[in-house]
BAKEVO-247993 format. One record per residue (C-alpha): residue number from 1; x negated, y negated, z. Coordinates in nm, 4 decimals, padded with zeros to 6 digits. Layout:
// residues N
node resi = NUM	xx = X	yy = Y	zz = Z;
...
***
This chain:
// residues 234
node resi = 1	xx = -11.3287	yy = -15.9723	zz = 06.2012;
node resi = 2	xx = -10.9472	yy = -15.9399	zz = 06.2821;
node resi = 3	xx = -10.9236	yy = -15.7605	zz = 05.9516;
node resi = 4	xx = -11.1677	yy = -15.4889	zz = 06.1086;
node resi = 5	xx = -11.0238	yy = -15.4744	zz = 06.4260;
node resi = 6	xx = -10.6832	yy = -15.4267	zz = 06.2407;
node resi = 7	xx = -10.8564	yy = -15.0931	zz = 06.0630;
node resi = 8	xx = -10.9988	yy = -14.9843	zz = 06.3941;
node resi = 9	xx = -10.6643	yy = -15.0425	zz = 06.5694;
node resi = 10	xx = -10.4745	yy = -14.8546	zz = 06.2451;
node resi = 11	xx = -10.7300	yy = -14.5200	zz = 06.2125;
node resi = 12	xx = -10.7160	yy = -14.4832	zz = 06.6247;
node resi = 13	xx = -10.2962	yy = -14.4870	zz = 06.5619;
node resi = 14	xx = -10.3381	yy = -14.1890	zz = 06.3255;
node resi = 15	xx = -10.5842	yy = -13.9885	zz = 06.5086;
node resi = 16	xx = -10.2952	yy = -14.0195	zz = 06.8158;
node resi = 17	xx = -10.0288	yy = -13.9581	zz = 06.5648;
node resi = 18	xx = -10.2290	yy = -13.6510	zz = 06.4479;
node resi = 19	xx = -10.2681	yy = -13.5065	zz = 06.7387;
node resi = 20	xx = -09.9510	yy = -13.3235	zz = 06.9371;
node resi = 21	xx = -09.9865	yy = -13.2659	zz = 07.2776;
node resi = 22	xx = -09.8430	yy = -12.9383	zz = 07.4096;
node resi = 23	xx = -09.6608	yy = -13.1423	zz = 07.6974;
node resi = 24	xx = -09.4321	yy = -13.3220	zz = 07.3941;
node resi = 25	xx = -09.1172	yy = -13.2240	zz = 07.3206;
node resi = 26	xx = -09.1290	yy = -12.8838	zz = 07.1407;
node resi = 27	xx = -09.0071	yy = -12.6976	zz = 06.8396;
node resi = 28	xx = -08.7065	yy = -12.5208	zz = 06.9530;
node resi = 29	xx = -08.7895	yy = -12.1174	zz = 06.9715;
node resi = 30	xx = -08.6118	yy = -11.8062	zz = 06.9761;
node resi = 31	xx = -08.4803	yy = -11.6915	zz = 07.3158;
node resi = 32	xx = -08.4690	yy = -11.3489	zz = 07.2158;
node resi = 33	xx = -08.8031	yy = -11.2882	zz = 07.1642;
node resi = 34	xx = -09.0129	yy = -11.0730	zz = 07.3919;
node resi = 35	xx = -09.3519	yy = -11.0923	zz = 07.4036;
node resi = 36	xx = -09.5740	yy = -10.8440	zz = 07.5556;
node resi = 37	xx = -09.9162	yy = -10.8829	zz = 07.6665;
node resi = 38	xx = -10.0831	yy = -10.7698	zz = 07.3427;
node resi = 39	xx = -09.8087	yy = -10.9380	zz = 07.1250;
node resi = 40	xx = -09.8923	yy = -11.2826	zz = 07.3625;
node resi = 41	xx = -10.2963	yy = -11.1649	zz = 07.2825;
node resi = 42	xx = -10.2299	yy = -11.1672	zz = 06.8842;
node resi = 43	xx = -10.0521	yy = -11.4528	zz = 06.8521;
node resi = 44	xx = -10.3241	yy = -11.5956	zz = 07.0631;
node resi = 45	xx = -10.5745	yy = -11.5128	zz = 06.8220;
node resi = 46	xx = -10.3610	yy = -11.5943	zz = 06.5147;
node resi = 47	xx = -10.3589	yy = -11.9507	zz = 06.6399;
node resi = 48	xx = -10.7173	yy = -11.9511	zz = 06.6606;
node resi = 49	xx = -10.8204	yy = -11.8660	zz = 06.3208;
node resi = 50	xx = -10.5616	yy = -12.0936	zz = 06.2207;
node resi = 51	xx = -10.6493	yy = -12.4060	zz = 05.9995;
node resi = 52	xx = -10.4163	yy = -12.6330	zz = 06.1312;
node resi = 53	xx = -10.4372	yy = -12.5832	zz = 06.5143;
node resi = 54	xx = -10.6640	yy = -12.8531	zz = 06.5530;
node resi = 55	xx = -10.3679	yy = -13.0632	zz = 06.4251;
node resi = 56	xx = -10.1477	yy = -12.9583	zz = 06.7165;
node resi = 57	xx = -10.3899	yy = -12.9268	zz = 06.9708;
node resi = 58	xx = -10.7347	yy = -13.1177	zz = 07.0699;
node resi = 59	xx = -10.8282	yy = -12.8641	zz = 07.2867;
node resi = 60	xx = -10.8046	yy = -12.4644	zz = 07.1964;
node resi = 61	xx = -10.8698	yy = -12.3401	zz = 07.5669;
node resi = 62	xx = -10.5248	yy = -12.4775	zz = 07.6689;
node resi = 63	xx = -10.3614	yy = -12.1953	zz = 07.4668;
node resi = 64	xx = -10.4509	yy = -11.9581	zz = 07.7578;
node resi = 65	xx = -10.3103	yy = -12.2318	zz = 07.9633;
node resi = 66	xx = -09.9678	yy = -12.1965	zz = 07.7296;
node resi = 67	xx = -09.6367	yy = -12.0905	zz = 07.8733;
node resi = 68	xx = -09.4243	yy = -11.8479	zz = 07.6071;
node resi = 69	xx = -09.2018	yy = -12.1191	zz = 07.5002;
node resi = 70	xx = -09.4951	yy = -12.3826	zz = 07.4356;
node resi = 71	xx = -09.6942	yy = -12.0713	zz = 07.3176;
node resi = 72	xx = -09.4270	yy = -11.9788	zz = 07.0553;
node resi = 73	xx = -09.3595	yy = -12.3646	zz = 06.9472;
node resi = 74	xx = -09.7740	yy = -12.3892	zz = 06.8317;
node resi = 75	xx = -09.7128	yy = -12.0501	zz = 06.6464;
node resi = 76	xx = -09.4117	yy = -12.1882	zz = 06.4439;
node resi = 77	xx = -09.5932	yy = -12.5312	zz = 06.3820;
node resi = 78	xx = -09.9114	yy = -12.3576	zz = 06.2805;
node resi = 79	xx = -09.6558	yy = -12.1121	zz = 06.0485;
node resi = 80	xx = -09.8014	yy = -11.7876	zz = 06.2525;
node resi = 81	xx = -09.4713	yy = -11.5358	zz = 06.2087;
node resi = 82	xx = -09.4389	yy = -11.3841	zz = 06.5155;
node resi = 83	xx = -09.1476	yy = -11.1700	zz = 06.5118;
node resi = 84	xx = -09.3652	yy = -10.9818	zz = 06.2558;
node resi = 85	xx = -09.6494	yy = -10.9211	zz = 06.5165;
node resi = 86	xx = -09.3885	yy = -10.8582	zz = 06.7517;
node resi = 87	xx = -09.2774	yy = -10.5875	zz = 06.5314;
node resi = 88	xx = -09.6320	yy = -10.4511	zz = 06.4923;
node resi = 89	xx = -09.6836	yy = -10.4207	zz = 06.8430;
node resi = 90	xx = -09.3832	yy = -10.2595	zz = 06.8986;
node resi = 91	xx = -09.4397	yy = -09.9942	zz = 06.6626;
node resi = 92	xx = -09.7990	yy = -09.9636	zz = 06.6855;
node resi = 93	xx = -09.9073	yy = -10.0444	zz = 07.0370;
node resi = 94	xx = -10.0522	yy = -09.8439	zz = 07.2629;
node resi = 95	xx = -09.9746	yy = -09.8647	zz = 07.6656;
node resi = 96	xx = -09.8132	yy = -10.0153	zz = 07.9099;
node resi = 97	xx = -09.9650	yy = -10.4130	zz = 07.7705;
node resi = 98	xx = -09.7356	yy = -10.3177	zz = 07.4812;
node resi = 99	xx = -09.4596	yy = -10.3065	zz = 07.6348;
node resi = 100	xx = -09.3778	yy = -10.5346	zz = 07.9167;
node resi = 101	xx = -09.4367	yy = -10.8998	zz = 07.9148;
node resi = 102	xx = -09.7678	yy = -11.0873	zz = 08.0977;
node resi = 103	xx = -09.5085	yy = -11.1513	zz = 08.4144;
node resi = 104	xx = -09.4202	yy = -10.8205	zz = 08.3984;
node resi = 105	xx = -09.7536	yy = -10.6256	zz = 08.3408;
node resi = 106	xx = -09.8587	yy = -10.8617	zz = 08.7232;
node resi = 107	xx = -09.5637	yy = -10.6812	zz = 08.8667;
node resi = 108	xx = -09.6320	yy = -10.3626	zz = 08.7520;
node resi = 109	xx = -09.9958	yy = -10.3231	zz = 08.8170;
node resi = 110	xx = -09.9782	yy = -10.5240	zz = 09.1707;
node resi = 111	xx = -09.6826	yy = -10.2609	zz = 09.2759;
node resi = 112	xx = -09.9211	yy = -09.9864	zz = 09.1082;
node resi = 113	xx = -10.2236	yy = -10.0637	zz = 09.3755;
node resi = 114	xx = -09.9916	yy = -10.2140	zz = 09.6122;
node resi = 115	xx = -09.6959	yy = -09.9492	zz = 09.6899;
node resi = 116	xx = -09.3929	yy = -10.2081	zz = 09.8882;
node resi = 117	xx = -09.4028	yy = -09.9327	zz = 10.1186;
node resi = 118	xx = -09.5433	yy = -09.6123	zz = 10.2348;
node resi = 119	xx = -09.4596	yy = -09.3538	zz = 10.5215;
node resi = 120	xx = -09.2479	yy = -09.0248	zz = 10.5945;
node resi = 121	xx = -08.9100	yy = -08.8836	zz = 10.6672;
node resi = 122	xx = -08.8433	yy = -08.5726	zz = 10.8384;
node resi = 123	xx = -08.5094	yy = -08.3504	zz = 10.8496;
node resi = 124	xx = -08.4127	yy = -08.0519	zz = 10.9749;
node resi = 125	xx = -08.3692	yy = -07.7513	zz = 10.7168;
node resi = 126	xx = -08.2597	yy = -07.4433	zz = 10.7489;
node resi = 127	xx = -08.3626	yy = -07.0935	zz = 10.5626;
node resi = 128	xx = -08.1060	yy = -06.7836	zz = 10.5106;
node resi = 129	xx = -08.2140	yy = -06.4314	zz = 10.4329;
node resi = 130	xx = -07.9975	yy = -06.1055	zz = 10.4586;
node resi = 131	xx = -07.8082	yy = -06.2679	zz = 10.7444;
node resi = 132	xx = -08.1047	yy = -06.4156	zz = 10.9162;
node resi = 133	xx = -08.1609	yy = -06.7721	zz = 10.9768;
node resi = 134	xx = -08.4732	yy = -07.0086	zz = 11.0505;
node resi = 135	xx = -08.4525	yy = -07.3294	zz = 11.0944;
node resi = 136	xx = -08.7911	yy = -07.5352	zz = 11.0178;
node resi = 137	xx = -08.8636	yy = -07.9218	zz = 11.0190;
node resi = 138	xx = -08.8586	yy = -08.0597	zz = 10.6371;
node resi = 139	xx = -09.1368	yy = -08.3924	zz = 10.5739;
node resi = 140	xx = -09.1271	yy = -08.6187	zz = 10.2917;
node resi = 141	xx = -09.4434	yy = -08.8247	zz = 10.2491;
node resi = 142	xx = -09.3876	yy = -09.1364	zz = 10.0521;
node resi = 143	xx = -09.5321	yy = -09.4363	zz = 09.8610;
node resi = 144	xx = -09.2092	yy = -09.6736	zz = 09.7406;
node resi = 145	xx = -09.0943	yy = -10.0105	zz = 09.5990;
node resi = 146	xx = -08.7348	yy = -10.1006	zz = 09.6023;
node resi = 147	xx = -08.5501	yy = -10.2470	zz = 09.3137;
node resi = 148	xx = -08.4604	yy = -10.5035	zz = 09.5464;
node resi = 149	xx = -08.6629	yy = -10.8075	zz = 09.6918;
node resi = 150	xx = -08.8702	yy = -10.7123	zz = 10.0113;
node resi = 151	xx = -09.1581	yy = -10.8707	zz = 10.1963;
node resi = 152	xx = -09.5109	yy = -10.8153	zz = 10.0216;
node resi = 153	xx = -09.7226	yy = -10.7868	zz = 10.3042;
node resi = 154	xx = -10.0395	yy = -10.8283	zz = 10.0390;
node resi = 155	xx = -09.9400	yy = -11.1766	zz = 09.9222;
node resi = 156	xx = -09.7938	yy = -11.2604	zz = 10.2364;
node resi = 157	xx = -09.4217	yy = -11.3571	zz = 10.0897;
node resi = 158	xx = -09.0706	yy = -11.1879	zz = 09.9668;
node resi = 159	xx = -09.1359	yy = -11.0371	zz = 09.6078;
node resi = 160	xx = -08.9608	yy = -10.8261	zz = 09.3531;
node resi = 161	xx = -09.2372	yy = -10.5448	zz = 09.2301;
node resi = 162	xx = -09.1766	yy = -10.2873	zz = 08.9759;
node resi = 163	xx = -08.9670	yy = -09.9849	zz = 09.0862;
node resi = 164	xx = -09.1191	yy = -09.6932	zz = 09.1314;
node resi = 165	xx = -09.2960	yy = -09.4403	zz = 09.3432;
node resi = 166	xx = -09.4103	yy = -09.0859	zz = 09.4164;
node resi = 167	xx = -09.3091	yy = -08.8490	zz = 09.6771;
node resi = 168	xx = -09.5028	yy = -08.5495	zz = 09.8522;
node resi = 169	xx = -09.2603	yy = -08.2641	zz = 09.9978;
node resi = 170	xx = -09.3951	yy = -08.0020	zz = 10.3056;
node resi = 171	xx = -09.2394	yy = -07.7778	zz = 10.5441;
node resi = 172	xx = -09.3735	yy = -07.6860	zz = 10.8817;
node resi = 173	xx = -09.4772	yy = -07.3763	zz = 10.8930;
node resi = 174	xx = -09.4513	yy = -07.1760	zz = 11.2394;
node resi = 175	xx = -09.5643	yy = -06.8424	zz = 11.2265;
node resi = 176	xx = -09.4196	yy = -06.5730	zz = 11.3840;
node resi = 177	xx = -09.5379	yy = -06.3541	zz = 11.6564;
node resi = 178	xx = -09.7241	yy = -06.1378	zz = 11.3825;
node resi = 179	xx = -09.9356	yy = -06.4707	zz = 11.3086;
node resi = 180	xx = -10.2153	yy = -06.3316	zz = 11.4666;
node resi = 181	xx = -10.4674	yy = -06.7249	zz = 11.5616;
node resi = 182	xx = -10.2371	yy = -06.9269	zz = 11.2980;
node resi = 183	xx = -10.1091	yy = -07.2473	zz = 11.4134;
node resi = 184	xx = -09.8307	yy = -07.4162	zz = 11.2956;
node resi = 185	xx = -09.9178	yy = -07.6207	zz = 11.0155;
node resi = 186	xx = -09.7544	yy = -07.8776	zz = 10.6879;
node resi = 187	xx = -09.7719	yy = -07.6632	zz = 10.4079;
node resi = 188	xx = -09.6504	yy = -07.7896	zz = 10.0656;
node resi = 189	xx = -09.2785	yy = -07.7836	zz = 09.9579;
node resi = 190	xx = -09.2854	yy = -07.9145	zz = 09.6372;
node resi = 191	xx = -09.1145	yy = -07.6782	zz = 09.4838;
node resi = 192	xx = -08.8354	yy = -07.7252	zz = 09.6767;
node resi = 193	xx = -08.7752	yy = -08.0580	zz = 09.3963;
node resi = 194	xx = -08.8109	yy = -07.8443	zz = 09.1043;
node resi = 195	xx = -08.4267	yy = -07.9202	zz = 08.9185;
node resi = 196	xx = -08.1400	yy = -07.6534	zz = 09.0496;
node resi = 197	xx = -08.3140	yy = -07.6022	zz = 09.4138;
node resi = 198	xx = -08.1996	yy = -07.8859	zz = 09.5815;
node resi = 199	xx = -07.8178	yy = -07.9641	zz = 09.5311;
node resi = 200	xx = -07.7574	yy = -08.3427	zz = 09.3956;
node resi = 201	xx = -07.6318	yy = -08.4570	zz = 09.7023;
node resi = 202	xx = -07.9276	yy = -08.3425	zz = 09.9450;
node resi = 203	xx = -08.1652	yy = -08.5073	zz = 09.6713;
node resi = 204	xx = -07.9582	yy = -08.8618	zz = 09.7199;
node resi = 205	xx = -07.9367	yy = -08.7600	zz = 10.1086;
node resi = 206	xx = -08.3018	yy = -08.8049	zz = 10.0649;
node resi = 207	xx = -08.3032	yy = -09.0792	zz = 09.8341;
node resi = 208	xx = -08.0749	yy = -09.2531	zz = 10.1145;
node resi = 209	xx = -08.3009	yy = -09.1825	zz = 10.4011;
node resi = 210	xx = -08.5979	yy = -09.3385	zz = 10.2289;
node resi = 211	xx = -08.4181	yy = -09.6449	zz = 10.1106;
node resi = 212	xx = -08.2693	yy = -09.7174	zz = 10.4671;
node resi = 213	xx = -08.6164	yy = -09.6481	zz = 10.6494;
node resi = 214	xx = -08.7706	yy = -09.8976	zz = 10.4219;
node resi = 215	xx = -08.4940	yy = -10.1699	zz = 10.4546;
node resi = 216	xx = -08.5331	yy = -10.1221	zz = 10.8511;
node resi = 217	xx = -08.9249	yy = -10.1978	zz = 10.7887;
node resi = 218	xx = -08.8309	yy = -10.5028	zz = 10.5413;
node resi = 219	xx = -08.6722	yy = -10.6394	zz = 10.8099;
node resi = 220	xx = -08.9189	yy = -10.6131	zz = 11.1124;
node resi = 221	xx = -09.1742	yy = -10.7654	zz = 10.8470;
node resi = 222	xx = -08.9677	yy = -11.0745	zz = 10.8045;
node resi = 223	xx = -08.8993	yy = -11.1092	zz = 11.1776;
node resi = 224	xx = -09.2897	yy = -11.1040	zz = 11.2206;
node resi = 225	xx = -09.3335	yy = -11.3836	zz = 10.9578;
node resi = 226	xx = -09.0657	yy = -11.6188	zz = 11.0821;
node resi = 227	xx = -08.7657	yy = -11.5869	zz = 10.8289;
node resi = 228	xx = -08.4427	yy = -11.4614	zz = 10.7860;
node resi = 229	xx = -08.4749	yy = -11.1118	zz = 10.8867;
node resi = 230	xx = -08.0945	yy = -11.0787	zz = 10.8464;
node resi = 231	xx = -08.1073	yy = -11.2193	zz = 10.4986;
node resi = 232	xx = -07.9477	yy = -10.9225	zz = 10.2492;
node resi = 233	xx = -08.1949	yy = -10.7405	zz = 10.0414;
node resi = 234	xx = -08.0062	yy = -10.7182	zz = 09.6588;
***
């Protein structure tokens, strides 16, 4: 009897000794490597198919559970190369999910539906012609998020999206006395960005404008939530 609890006791050592746990101590990986969101879903699907996962993990669900580093320590365990998908991706790939990182591709899509900011500056400008002047009012409609950290009023916390945004241009249009019924009206000015029209230093005037109008707004959303509206945005 003690000899067969001794065999129990020995074959339930192995099956624990066989098994590795993804919270152990891991197989040191490569800092360097970047792994987009289709790289992350072949590698994924590598370990999978492969033989010998079931010797590294009970459970195959947890992969998806798997943070890069513990993700990349199963692949070099289970002898998956993944510099060569890596590679593959790279060159192959198609979109954005070939490019940036799962962390990334969250930032870019929520700042893609979820602009950090949106609204309009408006400046004077002023039109010369033979000698003749007019001065009209200049609008710049905008949807924006700062490089910077600012207050996400979606998820209700300071953030860091993905850069970016797109502009709309119009001038107000007041016609003359020969108008006949027209009323004065935002027509578009988008032209008015095409390269050579605008000098470089109205375009970062504008650039300016927009960035400190935002800021302002950054900071009367963290006043409303209860922190540190003084707190510099980076």
């Amino acid at each position: 009897m003690l000899a067969r609890a001794g065999n129990r006791m020995a074959r339930s050592v192995r099956r624990q000794a066989a098994r590795v746990d993804i919270v152990l101590p891991m197989t040191p990986v490569k800092n360097d490597i970047r792994l987009s969101v289709t790289a992350r879903d072949r590698v994924t699907q590598e370990l999978r198919n492969s033989p010998c996962l079931r010797r590294h993990l009970d459970d195959p669900a947890g992969i998806a559970r798997m943070t890069r580093d513990e993700l990349l320590s199963l692949a070099e365990k289970c002898e998956i190369d993944v510099e060569k998908i890596v590679e593959d991706v790279h060159k192959h790939g198609e979109g954005m999910e070939s490019v940036l990182t799962p962390e990334e591709m969250e930032r870019f899509n929520h700042s893609q539906r979820y602009p950090a900011f949106k609204g309009a500056i408006r400046v004077p400008i002023t039109f010369g012609l033979g000698g003749e002047k007019s001065e009209r009012l200049f609008r710049v409609k905008y949807s924006y998020t700062p490089e910077w950290d600012y207050y996400d009023v979606e998820k209700q916390q300071p953030m860091r999206g993905w850069e970016g945004g797109s502009r709309q241009h119009e001038i107000w249009a007041v016609p003359g006395e020969n108008g006949l019924d027209q009323k004065p009206k935002w027509i578009s000015a988008d032209i008015l960005t095409e390269i050579g029209v605008l000098s470089e230093a109205q375009e970062l005037l504008i650039d300016d404008l927009i960035d400190e109008q935002c800021r302002a707004e950054d900071r009367r959303r963290r006043k409303a939530a209860g922190l540190d509206a003084r707190k510099k945005q980076s």
